[in-house]
C-alpha atoms as one frame of an Amber mdcrd trajectory, in Angstrom:
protein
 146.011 -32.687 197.895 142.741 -32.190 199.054 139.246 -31.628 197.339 140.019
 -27.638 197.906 137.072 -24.871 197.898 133.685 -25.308 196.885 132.215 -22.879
 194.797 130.073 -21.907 197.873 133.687 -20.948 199.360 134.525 -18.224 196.583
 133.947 -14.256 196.889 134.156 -12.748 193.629 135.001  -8.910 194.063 134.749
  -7.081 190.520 136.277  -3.097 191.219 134.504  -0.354 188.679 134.093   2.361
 187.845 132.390   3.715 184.550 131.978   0.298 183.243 128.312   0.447 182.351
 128.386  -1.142 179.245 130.271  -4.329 180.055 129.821  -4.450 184.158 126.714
  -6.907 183.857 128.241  -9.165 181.469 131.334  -9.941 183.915 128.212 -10.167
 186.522 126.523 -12.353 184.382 129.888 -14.554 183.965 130.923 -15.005 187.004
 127.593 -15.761 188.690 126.939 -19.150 186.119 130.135 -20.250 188.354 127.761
 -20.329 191.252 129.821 -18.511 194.040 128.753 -17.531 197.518 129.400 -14.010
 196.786 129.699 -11.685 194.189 130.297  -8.190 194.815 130.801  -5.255 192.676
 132.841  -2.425 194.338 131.681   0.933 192.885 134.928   3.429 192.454 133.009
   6.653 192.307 131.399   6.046 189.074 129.276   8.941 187.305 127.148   5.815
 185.581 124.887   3.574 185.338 127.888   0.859 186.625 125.961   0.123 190.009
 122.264  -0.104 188.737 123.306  -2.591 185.981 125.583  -4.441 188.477 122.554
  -4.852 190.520 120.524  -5.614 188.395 122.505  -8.523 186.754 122.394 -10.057
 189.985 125.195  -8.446 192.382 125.758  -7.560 195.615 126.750  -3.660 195.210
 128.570  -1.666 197.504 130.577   1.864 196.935 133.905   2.394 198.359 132.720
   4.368 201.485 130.332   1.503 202.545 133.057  -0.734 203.161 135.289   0.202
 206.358 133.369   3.337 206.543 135.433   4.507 209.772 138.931   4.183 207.098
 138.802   7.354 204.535 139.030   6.721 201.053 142.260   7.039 199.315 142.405
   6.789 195.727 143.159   3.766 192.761 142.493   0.433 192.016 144.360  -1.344
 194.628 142.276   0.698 197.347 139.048  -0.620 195.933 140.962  -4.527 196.081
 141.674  -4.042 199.630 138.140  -3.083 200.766 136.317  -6.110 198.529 138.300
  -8.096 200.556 137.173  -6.432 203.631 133.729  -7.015 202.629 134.398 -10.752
 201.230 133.228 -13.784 203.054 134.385 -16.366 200.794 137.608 -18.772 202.036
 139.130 -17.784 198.395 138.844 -14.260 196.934 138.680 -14.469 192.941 139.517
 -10.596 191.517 137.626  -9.833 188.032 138.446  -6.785 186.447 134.731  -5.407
 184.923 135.595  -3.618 181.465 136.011  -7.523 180.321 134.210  -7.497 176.688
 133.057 -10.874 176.233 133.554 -12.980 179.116 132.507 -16.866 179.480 131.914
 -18.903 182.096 134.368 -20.976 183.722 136.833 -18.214 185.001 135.725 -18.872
 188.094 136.512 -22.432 188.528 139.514 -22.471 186.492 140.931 -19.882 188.613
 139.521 -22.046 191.812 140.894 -25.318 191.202 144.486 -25.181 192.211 143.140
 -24.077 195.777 143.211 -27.963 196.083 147.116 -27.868 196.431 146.885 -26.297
 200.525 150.140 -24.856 199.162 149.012 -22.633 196.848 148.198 -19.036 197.854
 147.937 -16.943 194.544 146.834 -17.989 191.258 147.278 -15.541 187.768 144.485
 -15.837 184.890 147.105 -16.358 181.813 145.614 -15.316 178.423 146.358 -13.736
 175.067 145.217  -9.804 174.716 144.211  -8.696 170.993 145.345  -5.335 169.997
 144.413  -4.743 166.344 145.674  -7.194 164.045 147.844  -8.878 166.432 146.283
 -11.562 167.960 148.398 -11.198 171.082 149.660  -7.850 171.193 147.619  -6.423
 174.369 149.205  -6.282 177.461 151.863  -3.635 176.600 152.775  -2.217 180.204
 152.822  -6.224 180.982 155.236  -6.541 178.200 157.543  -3.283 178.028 158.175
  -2.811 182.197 156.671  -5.587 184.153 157.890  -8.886 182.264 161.285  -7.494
 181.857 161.616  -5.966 185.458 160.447  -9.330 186.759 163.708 -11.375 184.711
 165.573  -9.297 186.034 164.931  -9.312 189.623 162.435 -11.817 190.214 163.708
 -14.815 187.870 161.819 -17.335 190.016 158.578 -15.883 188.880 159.166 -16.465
 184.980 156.568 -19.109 184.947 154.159 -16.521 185.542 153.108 -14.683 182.106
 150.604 -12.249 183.063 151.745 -10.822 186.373 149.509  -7.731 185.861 146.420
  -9.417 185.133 142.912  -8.558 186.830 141.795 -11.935 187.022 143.563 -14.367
 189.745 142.138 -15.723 192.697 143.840 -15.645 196.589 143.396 -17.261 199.944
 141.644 -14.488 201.826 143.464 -15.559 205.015 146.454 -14.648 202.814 144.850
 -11.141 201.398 144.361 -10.294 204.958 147.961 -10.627 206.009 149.447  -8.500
 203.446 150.084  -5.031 202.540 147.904  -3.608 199.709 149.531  -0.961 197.360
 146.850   1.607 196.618 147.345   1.941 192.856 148.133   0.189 190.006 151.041
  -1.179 191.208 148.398  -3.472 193.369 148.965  -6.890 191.375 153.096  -6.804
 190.774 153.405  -6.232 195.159 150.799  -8.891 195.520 152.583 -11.358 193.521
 155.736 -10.180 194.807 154.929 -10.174 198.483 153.152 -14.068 198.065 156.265
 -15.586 196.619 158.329 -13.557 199.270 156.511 -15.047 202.330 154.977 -18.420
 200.653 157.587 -19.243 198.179 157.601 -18.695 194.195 155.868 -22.288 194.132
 153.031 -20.910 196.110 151.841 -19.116 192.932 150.708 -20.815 190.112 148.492
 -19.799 186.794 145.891 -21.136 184.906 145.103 -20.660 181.001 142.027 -18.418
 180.697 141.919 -18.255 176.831 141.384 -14.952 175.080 141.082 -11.719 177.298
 139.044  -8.200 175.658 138.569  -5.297 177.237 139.247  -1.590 176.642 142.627
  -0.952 175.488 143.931   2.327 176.155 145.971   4.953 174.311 149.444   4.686
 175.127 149.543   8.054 176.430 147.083   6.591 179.292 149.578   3.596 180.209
 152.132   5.663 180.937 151.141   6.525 184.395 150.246   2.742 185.068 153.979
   1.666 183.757 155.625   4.428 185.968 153.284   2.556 188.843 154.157  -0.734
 188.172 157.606  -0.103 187.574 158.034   1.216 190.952 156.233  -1.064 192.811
 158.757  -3.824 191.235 161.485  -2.208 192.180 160.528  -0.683 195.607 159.854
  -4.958 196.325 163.712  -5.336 195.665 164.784  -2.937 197.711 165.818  -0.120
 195.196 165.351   3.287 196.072 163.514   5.515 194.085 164.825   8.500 192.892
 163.494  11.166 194.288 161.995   9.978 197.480 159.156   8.429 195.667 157.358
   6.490 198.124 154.841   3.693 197.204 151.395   4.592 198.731 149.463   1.535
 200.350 147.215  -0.353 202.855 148.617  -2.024 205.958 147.164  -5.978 206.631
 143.690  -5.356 207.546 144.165  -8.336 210.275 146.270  -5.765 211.740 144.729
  -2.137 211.378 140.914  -3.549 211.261 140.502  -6.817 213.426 136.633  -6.889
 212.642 136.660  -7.244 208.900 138.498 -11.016 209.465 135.442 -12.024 210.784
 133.060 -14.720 209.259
């Protein structure tokens, strides 16, 4: 092993959009880490999400600012691939912004296996409150991707929160792979690292208690029909249907400039 990245090395890329009232909290978090970077990638919001960004400290920048020759398509996994675009950092650390209470220390936790050179990916593992249950969040994690992931991808069990938007990846590594547009963005990412890199090459560190918005159930449904077929377009099942997984080639193949610096 080696010492690994400094916290100078880091870009932390936070997507958003309508987050107002927790965006400069996750700001605020993330920056007592003391990375070189951290960016806030504005989704389109109808907000105040960018002016509080910026004003906790962040470098803001909307979708169209980043690769503005590349037209926007639309989801989450869009707004991943252009933060990395616009990252300078040797390590990209994702942080989703609707977190409630965040804490320091994300940062480095998430950081620190980077000192293993074979480690490419590493998951934020938590517990998720939903009401009374102290560990109940996490339902599209729990119902479709956990169980699709046995299945398929048993080399991956050691992995607990697969759908997580807090993990950290070698940017050389972001750059070489395909990004799914949507919200199937995290289960091809995981998927396609232990593909190429091995299932050792991803790894997870405890992050304690996650909060954040939970949704109706009505709203997950879309994200579990996502997820789902992401995990099983990865192993080569065929969609019913012709259903086709939108995405983002490597930008070290379609955009040569943004693997600069």
């Amino acid at each position: 092993m080696n010492a690994g990245p400094t916290p100078r090395d880091v870009s932390v890329v936070i997507p958003a959009l309508d987050e107002e009232g927790t965006v400069a909290g996750v700001v605020k978090s993330v920056l007592a880490d003391g990375p070189g970077e951290v960016l806030v990638i504005d989704s389109g919001s109808g907000d105040r999400t960018a002016a509080r960004a910026r004003a906790a400290g962040a470098r803001v920048l909307t979708r169209e600012e980043v690769l503005p020759g590349i037209p926007v398509l639309p989801g989450k996994g869009e707004v991943l691939w252009r933060g990395v675009a616009a990252a300078r950092g040797s390590v990209v650390v994702f942080v989703d912004a609707d977190l409630t209470d965040p804490a320091p220390g994300m940062v480095h936790a998430l950081v620190a296996p980077f000192s293993d050179p074979g480690v490419q990916l590493v998951k934020g593992d938590h517990r998720r409150p939903l009401g009374d249950d102290s560990d109940g969040g996490g339902r599209v994690t729990r119902l479709t991707a956990l169980p699709l992931l046995r299945a398929l991808n048993p080399e991956l069990s050691h992995i607990r929160q697969p759908l997580t938007g807090e993990y950290g990846i070698r940017r050389a590594t972001a750059l070489d792979l395909p990004f799914v547009t949507g919200w199937g963005v995290e289960s091809a990412l995981l998927l396609d690292v232990a593909a190429r890199f091995g299932a050792g090459a991803v790894t997870s560190v405890d992050l304690g208690v996650r909060r954040h918005r939970n949704k109706p159930t009505r709203e997950l449904e879309p994200v579990a029909d996502a997820v789902a077929a992401t995990i099983l377009s990865r192993n080569g099942v065929r969609i019913p249907g012709g259903c086709t997984i939108p995405e983002r080639p490597p930008l070290s193949a379609l955009y040569p400039a943004a693997t600069d610096g």
